[in-house]
TORDREN-614221 format. One record per residue: x, y, z of N, C-alpha, C in turn; residue number from 1. Coordinates in steps of 0.02 Angstrom, whole numbers. Example, Ala and Ser with C-alpha at 12.3 -4.5 7.8 and 13.67 -1.06 7.14 Angstrom:
residues 2
<site n_x="660" n_y="-284" n_z="390" ca_x="615" ca_y="-225" ca_z="390" c_x="660" c_y="-165" c_z="390" n="1"/>
<site n_x="642" n_y="-112" n_z="354" ca_x="684" ca_y="-53" ca_z="357" c_x="645" c_y="2" c_z="394" n="2"/>
end
This chain:
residues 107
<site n_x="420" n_y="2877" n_z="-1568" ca_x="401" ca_y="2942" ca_z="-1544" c_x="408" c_y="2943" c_z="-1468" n="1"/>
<site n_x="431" n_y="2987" n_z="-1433" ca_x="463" ca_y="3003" ca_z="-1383" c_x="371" c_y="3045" c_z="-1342" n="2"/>
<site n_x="355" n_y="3013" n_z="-1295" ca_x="295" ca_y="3015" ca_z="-1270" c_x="321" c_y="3043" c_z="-1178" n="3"/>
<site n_x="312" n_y="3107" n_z="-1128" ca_x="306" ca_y="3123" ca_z="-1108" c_x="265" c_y="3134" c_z="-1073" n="4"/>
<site n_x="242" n_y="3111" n_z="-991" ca_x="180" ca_y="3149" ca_z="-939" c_x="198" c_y="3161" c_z="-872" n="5"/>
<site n_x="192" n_y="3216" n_z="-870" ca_x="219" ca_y="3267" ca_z="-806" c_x="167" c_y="3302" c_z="-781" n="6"/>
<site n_x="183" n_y="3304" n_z="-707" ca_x="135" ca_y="3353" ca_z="-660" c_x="162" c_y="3407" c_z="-634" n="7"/>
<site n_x="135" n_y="3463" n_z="-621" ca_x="157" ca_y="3505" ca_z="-585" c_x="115" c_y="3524" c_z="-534" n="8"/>
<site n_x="128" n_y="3514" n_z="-471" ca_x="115" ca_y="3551" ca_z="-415" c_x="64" c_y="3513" c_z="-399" n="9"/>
<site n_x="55" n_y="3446" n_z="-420" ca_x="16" ca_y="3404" ca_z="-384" c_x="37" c_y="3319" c_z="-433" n="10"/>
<site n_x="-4" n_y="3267" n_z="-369" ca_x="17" ca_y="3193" ca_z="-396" c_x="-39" c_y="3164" c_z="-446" n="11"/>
<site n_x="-28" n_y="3147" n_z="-483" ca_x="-86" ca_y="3107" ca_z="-536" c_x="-75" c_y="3005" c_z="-529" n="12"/>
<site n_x="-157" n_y="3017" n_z="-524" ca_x="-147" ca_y="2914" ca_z="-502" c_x="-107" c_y="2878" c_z="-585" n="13"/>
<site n_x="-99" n_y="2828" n_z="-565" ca_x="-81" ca_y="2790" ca_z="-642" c_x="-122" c_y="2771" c_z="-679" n="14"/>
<site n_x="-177" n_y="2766" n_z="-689" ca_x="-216" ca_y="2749" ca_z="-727" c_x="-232" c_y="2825" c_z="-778" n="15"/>
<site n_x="-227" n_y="2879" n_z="-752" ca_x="-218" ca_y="2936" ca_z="-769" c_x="-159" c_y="2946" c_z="-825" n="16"/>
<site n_x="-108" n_y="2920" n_z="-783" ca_x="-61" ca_y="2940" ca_z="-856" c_x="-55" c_y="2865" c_z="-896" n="17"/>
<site n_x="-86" n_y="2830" n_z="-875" ca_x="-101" ca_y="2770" ca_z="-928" c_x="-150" c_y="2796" c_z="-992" n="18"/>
<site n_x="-188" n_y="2854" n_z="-963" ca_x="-238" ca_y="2872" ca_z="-1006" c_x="-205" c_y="2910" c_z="-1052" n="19"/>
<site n_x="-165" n_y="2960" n_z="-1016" ca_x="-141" ca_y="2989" ca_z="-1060" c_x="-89" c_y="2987" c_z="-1120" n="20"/>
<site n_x="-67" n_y="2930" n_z="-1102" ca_x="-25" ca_y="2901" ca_z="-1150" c_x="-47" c_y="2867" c_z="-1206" n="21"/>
<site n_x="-124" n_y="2838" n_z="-1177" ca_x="-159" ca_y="2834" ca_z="-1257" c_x="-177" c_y="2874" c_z="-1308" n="22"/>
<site n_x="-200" n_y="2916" n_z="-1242" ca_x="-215" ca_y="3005" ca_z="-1279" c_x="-171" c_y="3032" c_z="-1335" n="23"/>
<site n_x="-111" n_y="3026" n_z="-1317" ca_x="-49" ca_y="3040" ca_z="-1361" c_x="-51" c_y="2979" c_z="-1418" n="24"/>
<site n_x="-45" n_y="2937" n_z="-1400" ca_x="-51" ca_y="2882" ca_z="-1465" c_x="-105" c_y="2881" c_z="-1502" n="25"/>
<site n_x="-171" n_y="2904" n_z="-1500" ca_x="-212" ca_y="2933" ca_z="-1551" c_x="-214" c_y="2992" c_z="-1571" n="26"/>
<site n_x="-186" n_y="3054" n_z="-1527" ca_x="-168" ca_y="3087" ca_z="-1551" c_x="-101" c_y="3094" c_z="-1626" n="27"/>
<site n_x="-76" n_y="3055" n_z="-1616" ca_x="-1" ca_y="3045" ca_z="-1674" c_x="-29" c_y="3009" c_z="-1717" n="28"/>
<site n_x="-74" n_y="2966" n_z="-1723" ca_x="-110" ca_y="2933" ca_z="-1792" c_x="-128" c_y="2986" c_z="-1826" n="29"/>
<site n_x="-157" n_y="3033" n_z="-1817" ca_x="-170" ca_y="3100" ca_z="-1880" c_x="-128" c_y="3135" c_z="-1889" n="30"/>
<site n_x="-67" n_y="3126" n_z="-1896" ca_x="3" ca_y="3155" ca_z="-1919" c_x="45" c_y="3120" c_z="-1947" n="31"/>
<site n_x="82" n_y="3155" n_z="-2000" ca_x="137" ca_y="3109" ca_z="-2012" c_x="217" c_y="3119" c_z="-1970" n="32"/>
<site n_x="246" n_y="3075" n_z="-1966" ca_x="288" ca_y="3084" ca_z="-1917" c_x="285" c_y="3137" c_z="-1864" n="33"/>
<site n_x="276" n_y="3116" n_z="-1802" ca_x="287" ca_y="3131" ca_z="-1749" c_x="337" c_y="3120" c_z="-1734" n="34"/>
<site n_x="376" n_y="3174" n_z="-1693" ca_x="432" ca_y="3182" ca_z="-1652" c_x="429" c_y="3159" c_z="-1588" n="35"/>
<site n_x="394" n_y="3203" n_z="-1542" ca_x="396" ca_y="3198" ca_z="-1474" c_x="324" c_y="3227" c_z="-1465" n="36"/>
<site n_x="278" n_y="3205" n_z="-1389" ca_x="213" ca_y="3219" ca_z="-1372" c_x="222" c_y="3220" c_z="-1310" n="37"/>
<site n_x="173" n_y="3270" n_z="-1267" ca_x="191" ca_y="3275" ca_z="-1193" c_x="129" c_y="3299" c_z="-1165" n="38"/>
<site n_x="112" n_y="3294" n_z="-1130" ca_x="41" ca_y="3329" ca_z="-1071" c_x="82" c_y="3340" c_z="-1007" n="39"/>
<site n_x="47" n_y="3389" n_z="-1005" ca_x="76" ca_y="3412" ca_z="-931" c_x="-2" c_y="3420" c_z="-878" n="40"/>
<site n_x="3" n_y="3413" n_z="-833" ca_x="-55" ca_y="3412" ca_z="-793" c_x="-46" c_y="3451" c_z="-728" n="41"/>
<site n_x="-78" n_y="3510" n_z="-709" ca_x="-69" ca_y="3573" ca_z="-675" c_x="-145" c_y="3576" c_z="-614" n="42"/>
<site n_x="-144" n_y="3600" n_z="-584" ca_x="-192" ca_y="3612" ca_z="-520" c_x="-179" c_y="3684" c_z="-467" n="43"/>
<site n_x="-235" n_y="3741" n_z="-490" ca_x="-217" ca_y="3800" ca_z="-465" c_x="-304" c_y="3812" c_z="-432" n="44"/>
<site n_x="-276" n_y="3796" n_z="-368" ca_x="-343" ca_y="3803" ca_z="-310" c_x="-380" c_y="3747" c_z="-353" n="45"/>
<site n_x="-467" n_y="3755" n_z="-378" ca_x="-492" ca_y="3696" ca_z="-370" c_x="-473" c_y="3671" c_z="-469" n="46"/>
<site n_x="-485" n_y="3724" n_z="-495" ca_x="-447" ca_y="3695" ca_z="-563" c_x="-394" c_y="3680" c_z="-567" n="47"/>
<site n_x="-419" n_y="3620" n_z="-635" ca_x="-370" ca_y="3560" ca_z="-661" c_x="-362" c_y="3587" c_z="-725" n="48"/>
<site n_x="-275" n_y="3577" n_z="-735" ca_x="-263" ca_y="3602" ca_z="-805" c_x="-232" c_y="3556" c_z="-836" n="49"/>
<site n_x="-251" n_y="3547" n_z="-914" ca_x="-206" ca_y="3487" ca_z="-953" c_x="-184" c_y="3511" c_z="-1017" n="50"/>
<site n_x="-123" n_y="3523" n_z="-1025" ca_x="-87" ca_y="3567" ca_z="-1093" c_x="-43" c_y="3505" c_z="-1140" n="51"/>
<site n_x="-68" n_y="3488" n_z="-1202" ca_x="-63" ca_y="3419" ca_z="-1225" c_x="-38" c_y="3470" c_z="-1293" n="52"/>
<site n_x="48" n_y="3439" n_z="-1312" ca_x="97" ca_y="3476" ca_z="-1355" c_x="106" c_y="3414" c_z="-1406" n="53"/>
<site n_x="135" n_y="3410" n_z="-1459" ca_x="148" ca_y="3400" ca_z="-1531" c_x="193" c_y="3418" c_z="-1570" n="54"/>
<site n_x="244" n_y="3374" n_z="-1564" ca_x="303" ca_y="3399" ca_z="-1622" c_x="307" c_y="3358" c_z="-1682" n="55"/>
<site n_x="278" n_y="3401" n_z="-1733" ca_x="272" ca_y="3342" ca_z="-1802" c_x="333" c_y="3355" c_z="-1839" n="56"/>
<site n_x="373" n_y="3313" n_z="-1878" ca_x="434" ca_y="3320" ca_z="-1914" c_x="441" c_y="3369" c_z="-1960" n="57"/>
<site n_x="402" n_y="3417" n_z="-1988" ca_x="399" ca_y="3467" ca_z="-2021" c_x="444" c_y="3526" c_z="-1984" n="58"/>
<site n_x="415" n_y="3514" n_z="-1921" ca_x="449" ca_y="3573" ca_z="-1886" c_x="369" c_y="3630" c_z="-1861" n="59"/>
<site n_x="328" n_y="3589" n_z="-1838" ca_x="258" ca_y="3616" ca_z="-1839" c_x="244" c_y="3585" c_z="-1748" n="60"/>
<site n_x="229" n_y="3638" n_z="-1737" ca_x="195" ca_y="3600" ca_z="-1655" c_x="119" c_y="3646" c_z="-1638" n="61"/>
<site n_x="83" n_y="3577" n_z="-1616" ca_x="7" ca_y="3580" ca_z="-1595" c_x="17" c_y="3593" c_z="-1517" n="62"/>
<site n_x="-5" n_y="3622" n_z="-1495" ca_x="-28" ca_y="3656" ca_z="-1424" c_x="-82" c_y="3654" c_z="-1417" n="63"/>
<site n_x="-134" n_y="3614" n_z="-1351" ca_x="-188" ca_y="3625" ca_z="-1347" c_x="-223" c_y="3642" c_z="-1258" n="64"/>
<site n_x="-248" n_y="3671" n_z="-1249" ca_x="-237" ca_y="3684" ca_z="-1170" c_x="-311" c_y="3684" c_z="-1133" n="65"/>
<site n_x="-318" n_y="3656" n_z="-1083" ca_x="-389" ca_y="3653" ca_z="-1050" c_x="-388" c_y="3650" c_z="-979" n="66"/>
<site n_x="-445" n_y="3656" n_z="-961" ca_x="-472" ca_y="3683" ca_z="-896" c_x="-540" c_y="3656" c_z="-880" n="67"/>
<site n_x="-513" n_y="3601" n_z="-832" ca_x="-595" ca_y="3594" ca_z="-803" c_x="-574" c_y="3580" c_z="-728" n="68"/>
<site n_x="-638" n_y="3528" n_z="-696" ca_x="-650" ca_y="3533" ca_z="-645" c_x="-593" c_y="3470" c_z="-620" n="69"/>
<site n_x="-580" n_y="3403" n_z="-650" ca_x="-545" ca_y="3354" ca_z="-646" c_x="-491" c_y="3353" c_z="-714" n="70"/>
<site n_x="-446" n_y="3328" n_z="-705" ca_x="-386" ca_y="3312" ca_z="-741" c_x="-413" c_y="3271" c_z="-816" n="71"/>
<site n_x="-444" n_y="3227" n_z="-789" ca_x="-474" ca_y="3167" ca_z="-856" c_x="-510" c_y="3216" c_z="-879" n="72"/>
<site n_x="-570" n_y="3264" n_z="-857" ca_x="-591" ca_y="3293" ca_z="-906" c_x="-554" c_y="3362" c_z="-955" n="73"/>
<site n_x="-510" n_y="3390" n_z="-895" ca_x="-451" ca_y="3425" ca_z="-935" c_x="-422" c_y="3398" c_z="-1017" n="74"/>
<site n_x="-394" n_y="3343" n_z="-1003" ca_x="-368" ca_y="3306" ca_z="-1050" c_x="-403" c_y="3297" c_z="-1113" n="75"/>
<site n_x="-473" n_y="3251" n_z="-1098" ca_x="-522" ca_y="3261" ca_z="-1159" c_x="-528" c_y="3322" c_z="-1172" n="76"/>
<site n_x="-546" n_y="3375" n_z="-1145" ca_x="-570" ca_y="3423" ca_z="-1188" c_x="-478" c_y="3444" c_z="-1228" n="77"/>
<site n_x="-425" n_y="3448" n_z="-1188" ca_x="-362" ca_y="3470" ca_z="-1242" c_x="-361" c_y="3395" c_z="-1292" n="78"/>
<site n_x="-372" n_y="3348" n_z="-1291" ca_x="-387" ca_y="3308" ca_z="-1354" c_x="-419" c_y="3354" c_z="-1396" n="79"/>
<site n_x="-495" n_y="3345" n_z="-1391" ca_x="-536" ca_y="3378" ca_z="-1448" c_x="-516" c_y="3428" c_z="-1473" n="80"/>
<site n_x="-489" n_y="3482" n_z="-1441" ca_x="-447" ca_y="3551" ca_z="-1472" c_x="-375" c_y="3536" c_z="-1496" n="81"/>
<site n_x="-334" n_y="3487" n_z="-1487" ca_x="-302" ca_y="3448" ca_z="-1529" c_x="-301" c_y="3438" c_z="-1603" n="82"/>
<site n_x="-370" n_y="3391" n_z="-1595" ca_x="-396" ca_y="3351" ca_z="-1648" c_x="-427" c_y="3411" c_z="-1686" n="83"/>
<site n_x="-446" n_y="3460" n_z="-1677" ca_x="-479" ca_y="3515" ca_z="-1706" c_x="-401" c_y="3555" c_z="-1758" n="84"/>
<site n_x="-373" n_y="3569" n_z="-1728" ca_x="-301" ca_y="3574" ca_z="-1756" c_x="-255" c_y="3551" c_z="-1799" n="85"/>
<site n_x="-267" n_y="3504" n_z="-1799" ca_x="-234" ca_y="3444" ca_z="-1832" c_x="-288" c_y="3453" c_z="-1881" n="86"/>
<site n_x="-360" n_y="3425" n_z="-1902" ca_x="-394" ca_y="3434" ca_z="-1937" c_x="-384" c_y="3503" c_z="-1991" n="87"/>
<site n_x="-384" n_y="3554" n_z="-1945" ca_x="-377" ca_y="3607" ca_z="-2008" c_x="-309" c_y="3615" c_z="-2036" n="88"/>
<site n_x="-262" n_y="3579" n_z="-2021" ca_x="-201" ca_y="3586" ca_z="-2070" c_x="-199" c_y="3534" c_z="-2112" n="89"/>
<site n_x="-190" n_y="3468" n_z="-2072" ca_x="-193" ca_y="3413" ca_z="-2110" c_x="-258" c_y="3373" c_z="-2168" n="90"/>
<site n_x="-311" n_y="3406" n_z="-2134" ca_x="-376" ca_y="3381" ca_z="-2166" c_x="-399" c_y="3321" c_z="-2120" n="91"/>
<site n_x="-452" n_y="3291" n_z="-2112" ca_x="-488" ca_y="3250" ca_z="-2073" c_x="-474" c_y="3189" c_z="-2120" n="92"/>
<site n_x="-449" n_y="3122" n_z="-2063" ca_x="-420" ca_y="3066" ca_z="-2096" c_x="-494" c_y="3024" c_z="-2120" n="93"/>
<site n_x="-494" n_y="2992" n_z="-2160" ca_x="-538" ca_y="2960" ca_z="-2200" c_x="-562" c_y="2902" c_z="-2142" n="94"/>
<site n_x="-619" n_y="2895" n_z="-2151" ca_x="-656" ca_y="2835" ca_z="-2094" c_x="-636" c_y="2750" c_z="-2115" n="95"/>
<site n_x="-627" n_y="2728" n_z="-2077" ca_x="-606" ca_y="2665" ca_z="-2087" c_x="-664" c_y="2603" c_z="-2145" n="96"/>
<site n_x="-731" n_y="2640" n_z="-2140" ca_x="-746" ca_y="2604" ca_z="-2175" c_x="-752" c_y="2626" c_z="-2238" n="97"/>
<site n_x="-741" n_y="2710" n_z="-2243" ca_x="-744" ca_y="2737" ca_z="-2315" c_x="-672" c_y="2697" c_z="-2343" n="98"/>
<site n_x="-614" n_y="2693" n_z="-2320" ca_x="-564" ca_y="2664" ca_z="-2323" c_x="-577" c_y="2579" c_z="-2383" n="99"/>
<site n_x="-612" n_y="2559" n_z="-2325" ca_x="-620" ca_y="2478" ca_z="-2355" c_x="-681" c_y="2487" c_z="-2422" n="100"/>
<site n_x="-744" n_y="2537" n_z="-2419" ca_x="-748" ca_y="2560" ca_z="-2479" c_x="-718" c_y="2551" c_z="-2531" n="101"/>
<site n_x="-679" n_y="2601" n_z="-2528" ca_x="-621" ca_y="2631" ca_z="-2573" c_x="-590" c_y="2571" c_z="-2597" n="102"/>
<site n_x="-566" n_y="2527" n_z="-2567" ca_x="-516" ca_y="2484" ca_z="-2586" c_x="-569" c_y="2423" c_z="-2619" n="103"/>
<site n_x="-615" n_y="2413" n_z="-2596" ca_x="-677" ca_y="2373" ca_z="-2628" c_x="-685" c_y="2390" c_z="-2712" n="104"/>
<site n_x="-694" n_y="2474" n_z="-2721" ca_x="-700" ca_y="2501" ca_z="-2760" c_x="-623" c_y="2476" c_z="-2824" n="105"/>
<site n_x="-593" n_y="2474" n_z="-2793" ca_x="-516" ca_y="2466" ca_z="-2843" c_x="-513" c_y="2404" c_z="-2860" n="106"/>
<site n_x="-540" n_y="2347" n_z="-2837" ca_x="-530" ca_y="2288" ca_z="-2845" c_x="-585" c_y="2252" c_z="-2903" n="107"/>
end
């Protein structure tokens, strides 16, 4: 999967788009095939904007867009509205230990 992080109209430190690149890689665990994922990170006077996109192989894309005071918190909050998205199409992925449950259960 083809992972993307861009700024506009201002510089972001690296640890920032280190973050965000995880962001994207948990983001793509609740999908099946992913295409391509991207955040873009924006700054207009004192707000910070973070618009975090989704191309799943269906031909389906998640858009999620936020606004706060700093960039990192931009980002989390377009995670959670993400993850909110993803949830109502796909359904909420099973917990890792209901998982080992389950497989307890079969054996």
């Amino acid at each position: 999967m083809q992972k993307v992080v861009t700024a506009r109209h201002v510089e972001i430190a690296a640890n920032l788009k280190q973050r965000a690149v995880v962001v994207l890689e948990r983001i793509s665990r609740y999908v099946r095939g992913p295409i391509e994922s991207s955040v873009t990170f924006d700054r207009d006077g004192h707000e910070a904007f973070a618009e975090v996109r989704l191309h799943v192989s269906h031909g389906e894309w998640f858009v999620a867009k936020s606004v706060a005071t700093d960039h990192r918190s931009a980002l989390d909050r377009a995670e959670a509205k993400m993850r909110r998205q993803i949830e109502k199409v796909f359904g909420r992925p099973p917990r890792t230990r209901q998982r080992r449950m389950a497989r307890q259960s079969l054996a």
